[in-house]
N, C-alpha and C positions, 0 to 999 in steps of 0.2 A: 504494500500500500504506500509507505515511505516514499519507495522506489519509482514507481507509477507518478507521485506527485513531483518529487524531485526532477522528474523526466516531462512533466508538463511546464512547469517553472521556468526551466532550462529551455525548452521549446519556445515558450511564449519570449525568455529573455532574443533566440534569438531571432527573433519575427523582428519584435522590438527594434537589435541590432539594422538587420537587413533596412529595414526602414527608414532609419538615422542615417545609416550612408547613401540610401538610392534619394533623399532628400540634397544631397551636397552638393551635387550640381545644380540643379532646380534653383537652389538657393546662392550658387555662386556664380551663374551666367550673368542676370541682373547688375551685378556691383561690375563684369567686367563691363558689360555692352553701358552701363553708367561712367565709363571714362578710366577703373581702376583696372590696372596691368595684370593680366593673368598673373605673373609670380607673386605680386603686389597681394594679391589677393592670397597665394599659397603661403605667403610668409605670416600676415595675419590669422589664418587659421593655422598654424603647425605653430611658430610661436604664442596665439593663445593658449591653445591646449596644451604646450610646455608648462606655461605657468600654472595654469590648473594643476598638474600632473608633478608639480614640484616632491610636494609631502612625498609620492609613490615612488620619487625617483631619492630619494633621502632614505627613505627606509630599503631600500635595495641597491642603495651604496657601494657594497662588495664585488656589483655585477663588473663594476668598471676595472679592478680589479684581476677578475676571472674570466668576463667574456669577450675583452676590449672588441675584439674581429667582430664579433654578432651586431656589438649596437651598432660600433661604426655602418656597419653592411647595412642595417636595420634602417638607421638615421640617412644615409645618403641614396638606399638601392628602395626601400620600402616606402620611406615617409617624402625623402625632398623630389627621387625622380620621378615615382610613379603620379604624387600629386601634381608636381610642376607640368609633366608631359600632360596628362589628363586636361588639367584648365587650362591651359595652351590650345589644348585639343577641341576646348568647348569654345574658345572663341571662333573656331569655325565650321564647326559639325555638330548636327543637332546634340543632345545629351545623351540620349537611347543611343544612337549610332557607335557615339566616341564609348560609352561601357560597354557595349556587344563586342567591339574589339577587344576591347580590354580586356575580356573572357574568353580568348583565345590561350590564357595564360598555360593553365591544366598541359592544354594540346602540343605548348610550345615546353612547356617541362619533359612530357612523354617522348621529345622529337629530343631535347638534348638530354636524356636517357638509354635513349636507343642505341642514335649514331655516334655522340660524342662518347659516353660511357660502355657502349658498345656491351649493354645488357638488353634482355631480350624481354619484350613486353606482351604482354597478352592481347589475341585478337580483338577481343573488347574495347580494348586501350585503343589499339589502332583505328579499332572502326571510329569510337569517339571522335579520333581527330578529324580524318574523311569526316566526319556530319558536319563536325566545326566548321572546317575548311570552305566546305559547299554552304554553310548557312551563311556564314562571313560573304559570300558569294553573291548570296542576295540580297545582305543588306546593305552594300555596295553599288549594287546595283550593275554588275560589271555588263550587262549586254549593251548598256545604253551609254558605256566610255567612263564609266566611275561618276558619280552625279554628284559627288559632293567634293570641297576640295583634297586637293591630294597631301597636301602638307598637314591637314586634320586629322587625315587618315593614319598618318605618318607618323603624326604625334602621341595617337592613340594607341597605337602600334609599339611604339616608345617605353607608354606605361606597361602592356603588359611585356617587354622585354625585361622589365624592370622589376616587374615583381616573379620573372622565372631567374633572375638573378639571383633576387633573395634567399628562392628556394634554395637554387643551389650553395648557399653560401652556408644555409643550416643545416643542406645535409651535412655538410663538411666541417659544422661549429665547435665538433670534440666526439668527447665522449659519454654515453647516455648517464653517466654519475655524476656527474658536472651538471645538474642541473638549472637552467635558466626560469627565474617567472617569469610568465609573459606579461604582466602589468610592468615590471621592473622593466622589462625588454623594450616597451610600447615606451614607457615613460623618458628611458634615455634616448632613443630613437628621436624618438621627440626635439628634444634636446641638440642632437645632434646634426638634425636637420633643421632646427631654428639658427645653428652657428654657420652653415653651408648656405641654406637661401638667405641670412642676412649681408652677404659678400656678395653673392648672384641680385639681388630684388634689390639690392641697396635703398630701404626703407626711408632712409633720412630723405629722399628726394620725392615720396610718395607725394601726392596732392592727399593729404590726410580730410582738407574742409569737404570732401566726397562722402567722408563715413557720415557728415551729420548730414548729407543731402536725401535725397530720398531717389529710387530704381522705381523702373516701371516693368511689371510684370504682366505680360500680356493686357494692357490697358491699365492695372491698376495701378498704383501709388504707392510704395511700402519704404517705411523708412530702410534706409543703408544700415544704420547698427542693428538694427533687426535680423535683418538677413545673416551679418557676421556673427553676430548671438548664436542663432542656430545652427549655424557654419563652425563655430570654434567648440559650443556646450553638446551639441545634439548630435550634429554630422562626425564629432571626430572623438570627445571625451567620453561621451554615454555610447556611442556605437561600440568602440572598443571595448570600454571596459565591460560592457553587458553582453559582445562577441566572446570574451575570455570565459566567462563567464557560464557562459552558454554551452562553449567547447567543455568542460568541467563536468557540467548535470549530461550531455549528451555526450560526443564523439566528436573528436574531428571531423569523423566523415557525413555524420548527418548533419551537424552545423552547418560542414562547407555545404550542401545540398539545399538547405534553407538560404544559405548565403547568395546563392544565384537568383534568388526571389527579387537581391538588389537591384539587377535589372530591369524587371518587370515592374517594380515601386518605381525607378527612374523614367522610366518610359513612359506611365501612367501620369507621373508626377507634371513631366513634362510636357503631356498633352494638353491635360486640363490644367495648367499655371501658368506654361510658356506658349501655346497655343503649336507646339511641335508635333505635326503628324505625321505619323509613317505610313506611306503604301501597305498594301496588302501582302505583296512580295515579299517585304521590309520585316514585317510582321512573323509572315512565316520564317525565315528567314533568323531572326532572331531566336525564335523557339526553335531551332533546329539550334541556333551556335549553343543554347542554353544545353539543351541536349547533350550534345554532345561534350561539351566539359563537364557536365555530371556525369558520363559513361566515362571519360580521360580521369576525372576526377576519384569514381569510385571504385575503378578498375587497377588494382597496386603492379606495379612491376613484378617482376619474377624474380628471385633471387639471384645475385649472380651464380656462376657456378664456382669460380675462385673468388678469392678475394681482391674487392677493388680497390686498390691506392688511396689510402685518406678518405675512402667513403663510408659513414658510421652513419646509422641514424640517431635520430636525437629531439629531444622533448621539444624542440619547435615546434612540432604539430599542433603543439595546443595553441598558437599562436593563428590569428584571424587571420585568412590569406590578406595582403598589404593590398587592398583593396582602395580605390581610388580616396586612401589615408594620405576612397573614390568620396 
């Protein structure tokens, strides 16, 4: 009984999750198409949620210590590239478009596990990516010469390079005794992508009198610090931590499964808020990419058959795939 509720808890936390991130674009297109610079805007969200995230990164102090590799990898590959690329990516492709990409991550993990690590993956696996691949396909649009721009796509592309980066950096983080929290992980990451895009975004030149102005979201009027509220409190502090959270009562593998839900919240969000709508194609197209990074996603590799050089697995799993942190 315990257990059953403990597993609904954990379910609803990560709906919850899903939610809070497929909100962060929705809410961070506005402030750019109002005048502020994609990074402009990645630096105010990653450094707010630094500072929230202080106490978390104090009470796990030691990590810097022990995992120096993970955060930095965390801070530059999870937190400053995938968000930078992503709202770069929003200033020119719709919101839905720029995370369908970006959920090609799974298929592009599977692809440098195959050929680069040259271990052998399950037909499932493989099918996953084929769906991926062809659903990416349509919502692109590729018959009609790619319909949206190419440098969006490019950047989109970017992030989820960026978050099979990360993977690979935790398969490699040590060994499974060494164990890392993932709030500690989240929190210096944090951290350490607020000290990389403050040299990149260079803040001090920011037009800051934009946060008291007010964005227009498909016709309506919303203040600017509103939007960053929700952008720094909802999209990135409470997603996380109720992501970890949720991995803990559930699994990795059903969180991540829930976590592709982000898409479809992003998509929705963006129709009825930003007035962004996708073709029919577009549509299918989408639920085929989603598809198929749940089959990439749920489908494990095979064991090697020797041993691979420096490849350990390790408690990162419990860590929220670096999600456009989406």
């Amino acid at each position: 009984m315990r257990a059953s509720r403990g597993k609904s808890v954990g379910l609803g936390l990560a709906l919850v999750s899903a939610f809070a991130f497929g909100g962060s674009g929705v809410a961070a297109k506005p402030l750019i198409e109002a005048g502020l610079d994609p990074l402009a805007v990645v630096w105010l969200r990653v450094a707010g949620a630094a500072l929230v995230m202080l106490p978390v990164a104090w009470r796990h102090r030691d990590l810097v210590r022990r995992r120096p590799a993970l955060l930095i990898g965390f801070g530059l590959l999870a937190v400053a590239g995938v968000q930078a690329c992503y709202f770069a990516a929003l200033s020119r492709i719709p919101v839905g478009v720029a995370l369908l990409v970006e959920y090609l991550a799974p298929a592009l993990v599977l692809g440098w596990v195959r050929f680069v690590q040259r271990r052998p993956v399950t037909r499932a696996a493989a099918f996953g990516v084929v769906l991926a691949a062809g659903g990416l396909a349509c919502v692109v649009e590729v018959w009609s010469g790619l319909s949206f721009d190419a440098l969006g796509l490019l950047l989109a592309l970017g992030a989820a390079c960026c978050q099979v980066g990360y993977f690979v950096l935790s398969d490699h983080g040590g060994d499974g005794a060494d164990r890392a929290d993932p709030l500690g992980v989240i929190a210096y990451g944090l951290l350490v992508g607020t000290a990389l895009l403050t040299v990149i975004a260079r803040p001090w030149r920011m037009d800051w009198s934009l946060l008291t102005g007010r964005a227009d979201m498909n016709g309506t009027s919303v203040p600017a610090w509103l939007l960053l509220g929700w952008i720094v409190l909802i999209a990135t502090v409470v997603a996380y931590v109720f992501g970890v959270v949720s991995v803990r009562r559930l699994s990795p593998q059903v969180a991540g499964v829930v976590a592709c839900l982000e898409a479809v919240i992003a998509t929705v969000l963006a129709w009825v808020l930003l007035g962004e709508h996708l073709s029919a194609p577009q549509i299918v197209g989408g639920v085929v990419v989603l598809l198929g990074a749940f089959v990439a996603q749920s489908s494990a590799p095979k064991p090697p058959s020797g041993p691979v050089a420096g490849v350990t697995p390790t408690v990162e799993a419990e860590l929220p795939a670096p999600r456009s942190v989406t």
